[in-house]
C-alpha positions, -999 to +999 in steps of 0.1 A: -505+514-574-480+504-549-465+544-552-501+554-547-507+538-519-475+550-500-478+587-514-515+584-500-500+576-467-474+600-464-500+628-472-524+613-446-534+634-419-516+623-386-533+625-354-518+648-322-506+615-307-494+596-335-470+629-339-431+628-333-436+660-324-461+648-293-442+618-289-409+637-281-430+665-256-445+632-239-419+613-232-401+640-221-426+653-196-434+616-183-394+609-180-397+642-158-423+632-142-415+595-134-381+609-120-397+638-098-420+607-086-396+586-080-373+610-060-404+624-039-417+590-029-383+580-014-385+617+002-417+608+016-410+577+027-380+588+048-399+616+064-423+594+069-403+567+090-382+600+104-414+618+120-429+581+131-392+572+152-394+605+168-430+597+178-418+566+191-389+579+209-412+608+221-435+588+239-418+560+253-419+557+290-388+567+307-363+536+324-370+551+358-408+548+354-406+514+346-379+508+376-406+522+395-435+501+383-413+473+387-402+474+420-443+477+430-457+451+408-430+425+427-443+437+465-471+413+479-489+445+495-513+445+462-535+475+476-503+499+486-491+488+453-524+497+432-523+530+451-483+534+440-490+526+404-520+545+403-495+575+415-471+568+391-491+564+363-510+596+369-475+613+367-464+606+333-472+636+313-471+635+277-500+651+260-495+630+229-505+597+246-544+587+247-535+556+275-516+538+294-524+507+313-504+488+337-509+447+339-487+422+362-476+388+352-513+374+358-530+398+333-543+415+360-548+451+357-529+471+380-532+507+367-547+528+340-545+566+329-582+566+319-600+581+345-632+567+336-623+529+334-607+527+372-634+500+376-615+474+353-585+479+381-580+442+394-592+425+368-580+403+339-569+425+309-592+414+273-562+422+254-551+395+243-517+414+226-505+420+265-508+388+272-484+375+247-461+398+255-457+389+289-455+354+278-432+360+253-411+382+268-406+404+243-418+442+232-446+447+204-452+476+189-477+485+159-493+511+140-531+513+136-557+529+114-592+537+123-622+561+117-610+579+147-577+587+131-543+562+129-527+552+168-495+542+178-494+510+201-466+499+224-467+468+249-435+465+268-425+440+289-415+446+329-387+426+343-370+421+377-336+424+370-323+419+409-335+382+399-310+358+379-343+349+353-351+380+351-386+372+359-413+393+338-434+410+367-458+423+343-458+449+311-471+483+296-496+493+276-491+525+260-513+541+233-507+574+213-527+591+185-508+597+156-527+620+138-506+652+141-474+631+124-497+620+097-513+655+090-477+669+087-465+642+064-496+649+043-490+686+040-455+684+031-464+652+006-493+681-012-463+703-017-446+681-033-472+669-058-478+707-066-444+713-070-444+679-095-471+696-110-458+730-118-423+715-130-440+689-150-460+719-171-431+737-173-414+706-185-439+703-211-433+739-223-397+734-223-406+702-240-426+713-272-401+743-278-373+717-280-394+694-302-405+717-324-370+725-335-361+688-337-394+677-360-396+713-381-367+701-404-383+668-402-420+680-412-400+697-443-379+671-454-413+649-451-428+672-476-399+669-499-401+632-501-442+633-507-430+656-542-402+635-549-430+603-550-456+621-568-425+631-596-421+665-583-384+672-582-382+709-579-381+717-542-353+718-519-353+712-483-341+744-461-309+740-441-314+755-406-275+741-392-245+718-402-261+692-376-269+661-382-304+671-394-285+697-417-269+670-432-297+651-438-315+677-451-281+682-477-286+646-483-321+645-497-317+678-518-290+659-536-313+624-538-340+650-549-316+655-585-301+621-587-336+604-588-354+626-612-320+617-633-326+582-630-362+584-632-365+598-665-342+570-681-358+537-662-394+556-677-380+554-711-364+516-706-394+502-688-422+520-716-404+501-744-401+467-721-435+468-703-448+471-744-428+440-754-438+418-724-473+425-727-475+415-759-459+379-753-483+353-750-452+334-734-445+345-691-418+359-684-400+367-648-367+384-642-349+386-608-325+400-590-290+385-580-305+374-552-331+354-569-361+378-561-386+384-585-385+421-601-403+414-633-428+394-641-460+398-673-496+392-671-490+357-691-472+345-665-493+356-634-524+339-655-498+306-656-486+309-620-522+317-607-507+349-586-503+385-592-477+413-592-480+422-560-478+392-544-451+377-566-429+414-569-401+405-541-404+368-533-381+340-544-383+326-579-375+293-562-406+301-546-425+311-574-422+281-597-425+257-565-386+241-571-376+254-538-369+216-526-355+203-553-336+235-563-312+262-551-309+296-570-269+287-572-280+252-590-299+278-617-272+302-624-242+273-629-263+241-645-298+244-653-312+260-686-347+246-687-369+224-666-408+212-666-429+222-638-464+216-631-478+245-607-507+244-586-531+270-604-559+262-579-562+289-553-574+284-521-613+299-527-613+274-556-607+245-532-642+246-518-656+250-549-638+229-578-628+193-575-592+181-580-610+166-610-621+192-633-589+218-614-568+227-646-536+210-646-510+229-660-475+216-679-450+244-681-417+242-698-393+263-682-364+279-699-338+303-682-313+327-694-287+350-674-287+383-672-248+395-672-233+429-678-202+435-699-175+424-673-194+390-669-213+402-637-244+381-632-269+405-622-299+384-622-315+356-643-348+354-666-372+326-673-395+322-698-430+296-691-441+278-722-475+260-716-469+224-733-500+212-714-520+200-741-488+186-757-475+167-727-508+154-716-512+140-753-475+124-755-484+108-722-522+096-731-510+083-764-477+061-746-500+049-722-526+036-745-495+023-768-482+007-737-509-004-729-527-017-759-495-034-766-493-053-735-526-060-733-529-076-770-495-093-769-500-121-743-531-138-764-518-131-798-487-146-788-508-175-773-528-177-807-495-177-824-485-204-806-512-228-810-513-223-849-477-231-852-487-260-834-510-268-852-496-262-885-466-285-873-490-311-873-513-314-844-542-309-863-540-345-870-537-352-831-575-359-824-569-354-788-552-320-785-565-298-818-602-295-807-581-278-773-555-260-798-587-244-816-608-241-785-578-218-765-571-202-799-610-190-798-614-178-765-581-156-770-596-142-803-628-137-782-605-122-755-592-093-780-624-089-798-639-079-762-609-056-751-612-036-791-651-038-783-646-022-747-622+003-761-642+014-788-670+017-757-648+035-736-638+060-764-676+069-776-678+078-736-644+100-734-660+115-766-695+124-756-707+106-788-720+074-772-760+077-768-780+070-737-811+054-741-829+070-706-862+060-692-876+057-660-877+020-642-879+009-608-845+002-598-854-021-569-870-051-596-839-035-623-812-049-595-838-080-584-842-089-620-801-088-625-794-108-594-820-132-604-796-138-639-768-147-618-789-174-594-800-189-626-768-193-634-762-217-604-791-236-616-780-241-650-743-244-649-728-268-618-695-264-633-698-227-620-681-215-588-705-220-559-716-181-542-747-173-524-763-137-531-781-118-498-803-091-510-810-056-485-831-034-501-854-008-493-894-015-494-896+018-508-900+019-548-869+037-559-881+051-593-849+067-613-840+079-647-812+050-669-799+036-694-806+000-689-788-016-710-751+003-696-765+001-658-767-034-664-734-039-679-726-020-645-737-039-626-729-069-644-692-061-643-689-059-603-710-090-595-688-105-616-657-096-600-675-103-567-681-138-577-643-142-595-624-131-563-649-147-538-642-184-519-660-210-535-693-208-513-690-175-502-716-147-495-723-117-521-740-093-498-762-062-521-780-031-505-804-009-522-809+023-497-817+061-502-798+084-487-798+125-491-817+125-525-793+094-540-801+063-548-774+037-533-762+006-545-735-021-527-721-050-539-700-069-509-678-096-514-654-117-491-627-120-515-589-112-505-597-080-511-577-047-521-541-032-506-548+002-498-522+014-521-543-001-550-578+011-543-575+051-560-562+030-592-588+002-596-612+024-618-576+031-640-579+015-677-562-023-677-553-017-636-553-052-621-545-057-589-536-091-593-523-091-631-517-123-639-547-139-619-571-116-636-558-124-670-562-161-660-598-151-648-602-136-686-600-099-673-591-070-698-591-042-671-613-023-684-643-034-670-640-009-640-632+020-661-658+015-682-679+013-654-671+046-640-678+063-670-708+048-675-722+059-635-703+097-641-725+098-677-759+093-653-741+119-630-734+095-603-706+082-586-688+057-578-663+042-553-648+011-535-639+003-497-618-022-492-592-039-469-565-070-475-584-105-463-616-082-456-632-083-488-643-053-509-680-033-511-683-010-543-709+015-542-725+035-568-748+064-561-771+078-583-790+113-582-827+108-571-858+122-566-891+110-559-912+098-585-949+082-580-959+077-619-946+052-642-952+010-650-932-012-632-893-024-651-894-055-664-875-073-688-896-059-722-885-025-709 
């Protein structure tokens, strides 16, 4: 698939500009291009400020003009000298400025070379660029563009300089169109981009010759390699020159022989191996030196949960999930076999399947190296052994040993005890045998309940224990149990002293039990809620429906549960507190038996609990509404 899939690429159609061939015309044209560019706009630039200093120097006003103006702007006579600058200024002749205006130190204005604004002559100047000028002391120049065409702008101070300060007597305005420097600058700039122009499309001629001699050997050596994949091994590249392409093209005529060689003897080997690993119902995976998966059979994918493809090339560290505890040196010197236990649940299973019913897989591992003849480790192979079933029952049947044993060896010893006791002659002690037999029965009662649960809890992991179903209202079901227990107050005053607050629902919650094991349910966590409860506390029960469940919790303000305990409370003969629950005549197996129980009426349950907080178990059960039916009661 994988040679397919690259074969099917190689023969692909490739578009103009995903071609070498393109790519090479391209970049030479735009490498052409960017330095033509480059070159003209620093051209242009420099003509550009050339043509615009000439302009400058063109039209400035001559020193003697200004030695002239001058010399009348400082007389007190303001009429003769209106007349003189008037004179003066009509003299300059310079067809390339538009205007020139003379203002004294005031902002008055003097003199002006537009005939037709001689009436502004004595007053105050609205430029406000003059002014600053003259206050400043200091010549402004600027270049303007408008929808009349671009203008050159000049403002220079006049100074005395017969006076030490060189007092500022005033300053000129001169103002020059600029449109014959821009329109040459523009015709010389279009020249240039058809000049770039031509050169770049002959550069792009130039361009595709020399790239089609590069990529022809190419295209042809490309087609050689597309046979060579497909198994053809016949063709031979042409040699055009002993360049480097001519050597390459040497190069793969040679591969051309030496792979179909090869290729014929790694057919016949991997035939006779791919026959013998898919026939294994063990997995097997080989690697590399490096530790990289090269091999591995379909028994193996189904263990590891993966396939070829994504295995083919990765770690074997990886693979088996030992990359932490493992390196691949630590396999190849000192380990020979191993148990694992992968994570076969992939990641669109883990919205779907619970951690619950996930398979759990136990593999034994065993490896093996893979040396040649001069002791060359060239790689390693493993072989998976699924020793699930095994392992899980090793471990089931240890625990329940374990235990079992534990469990029945505390009473039987303390039965023991007592007999020897009383075989040594307390029997005759009127005082202490009736409390030698009494202990000596509630032990025997003790293991008679713990066999009794177990056999209980066994009919459950076996599916053989029977469920008596029938409708009842839960709400009187969990009244009439709570009831038993407030009797019990009545009736007893040796028992502990616990007060039971009832929240339930108004609404008739009709659902489908088995009374008699609900009960025992139910029976089991009141009673823990009274044994680990202050004497006087509260036992707090809700009834409430919530999302098409019925939901039941029992609260009491015990010491409550360490947060490391509460995912193993529902574990057979878990304790908590171990030896205050055996004092309390616990068997730990009350909770487990409870869980089975709610899971068998497809319910649930769980705890929440905190240390000094008290706990609150809850148990939900599936239901849906249901108007018909007598009320429970205790015939039922």
């Amino acid at each position: 698939m994988c040679a397919f899939s690259v074969t099917s690429r190689m023969n692909g159609k490739i578009r103009l500009f995903q071609s070498i061939h393109f790519k090479i015309a391209i970049v030479f044209v735009l490498l052409l291009l960017a330095t033509i560019e480059i070159i003209g706009a620093y051209f242009v630039k420099q003509l550009e400020q050339q043509n615009v200093d000439n302009f400058e120097s063109m039209v400035t006003i001559q020193p003697y003009i200004s030695t002239q103006l001058v010399t009348e702007l400082s007389t007190d006579d303001t009429e003769t000298a209106n007349r003189s600058v008037k004179n003066i200024v009509a003299d300059i002749d310079n067809s390339s400025i538009s205007e020139v205006l003379v203002v004294d130190n005031k902002g008055v204005i003097r003199g002006t070379s537009n005939a037709n604004d001689q009436a502004s002559i004595g007053q105050r100047t609205p430029k406000s660029d003059i002014k600053s000028v003259i206050y400043a002391n200091r010549k402004k120049t600027e270049i303007t563009s408008t929808r009349d065409g671009s203008y050159y702008t000049s403002i220079t101070p006049l100074t005395n300089q017969s006076t030490d300060a060189n007092q500022v007597v005033g300053a000129i305005y001169v103002r020059a169109s600029m449109d014959t420097v821009y329109r040459n600058i523009n015709q010389v700039t279009v020249i240039f981009l058809t000049a770039s122009l031509v050169a770049g499309l002959l550069g792009m001629i130039i361009a595709i010759f020399i790239a089609r001699a590069i990529t022809q050997p190419i295209d042809e050596m490309k087609k050689q390699a597309i046979q060579i994949a497909d198994g053809d091994y016949s063709g031979q590249v042409r040699i055009y020159g002993h360049d480097e392409l001519g050597q390459l093209a040497f190069a793969v005529n040679n591969l051309s022989i030496r792979v179909e060689e090869a290729q014929e003897v790694s057919d016949a080997e991997r035939r006779r191996l791919d026959s013998v690993l898919s026939h294994m119902t063990d997995g097997v995976i080989a690697t590399d030196r490096r530790g990289n998966v090269t091999i591995i059979n379909e028994a193996a994918q189904g263990f590891l949960n993966t396939t070829g493809d994504d295995t083919i090339g990765e770690s074997i560290l990886t693979v088996l999930g030992i990359e932490k505890e493992y390196s691949f040196r630590d396999l190849l010197e000192n380990k020979r076999d191993m148990v694992i236990e992968p994570d076969t649940q992939n990641d669109e299973d883990e919205q779907t399947v619970s951690p619950d019913h996930a398979r759990h897989l136990i593999l034994h591992v065993d490896f093996s190296l893979i040396q040649r003849e001069t002791g060359f480790i060239s790689g390693l192979v493993c072989v998976l052994h699924d020793v699930t079933e095994q392992e899980k029952n090793e471990r089931e049947r240890r625990e329940f040993v374990s235990n079992v044993s534990h469990e029945l060896r505390t009473p039987l010893t303390s039965v023991r005890s007592y007999i020897e006791a009383l075989s040594d002659g307390a029997w005759q002690d009127e005082k202490l045998a009736p409390q030698f037999l009494t202990v000596t029965q509630e032990e025997t009662d003790r293991m008679i309940r713990m066999i009794n649960e177990l056999l209980a809890l066994s009919r459950l992991d076996q599916g053989t224990a029977k469920m008596e179903l029938e409708y009842v209202n839960f709400n009187e079901f969990f009244n009439y149990i709570l009831d038993r227990f407030d009797m019990m107050l009545k009736t007893d005053p040796k028992q502990k002293r616990y007060r039971i607050e009832r929240e339930f629902t108004k609404h008739d919650l009709w659902v489908e039990i088995d009374t008699d094991k609900m009960m025992q349910v139910i029976d089991n966590i009141m009673n823990n809620a009274i044994k680990y409860s202050p004497d006087g506390g509260v036992i707090t029960t809700r009834l409430i429906e919530s999302h098409n469940n019925l939901v039941v919790s029992i609260s009491d303000q015990g010491l409550g549960i360490p947060r490391k305990d509460i995912s193993k409370v529902f574990d057979r003969f878990y304790r908590v507190d171990k030896a205050r629950s055996r004092k309390q005549g616990g068997t730990g197996l009350g909770l487990a038996i409870s869980k089975e129980v709610v899971e068998a009426h497809h319910g649930r349950i769980w705890v929440d609990s905190a240390e000094g907080r008290g706990s609150t178990f809850y148990i939900s059960l599936p239901y849906e509404p249901y108007e018909d039916g007598g009320e429970w009661s205790e015939e039922n």
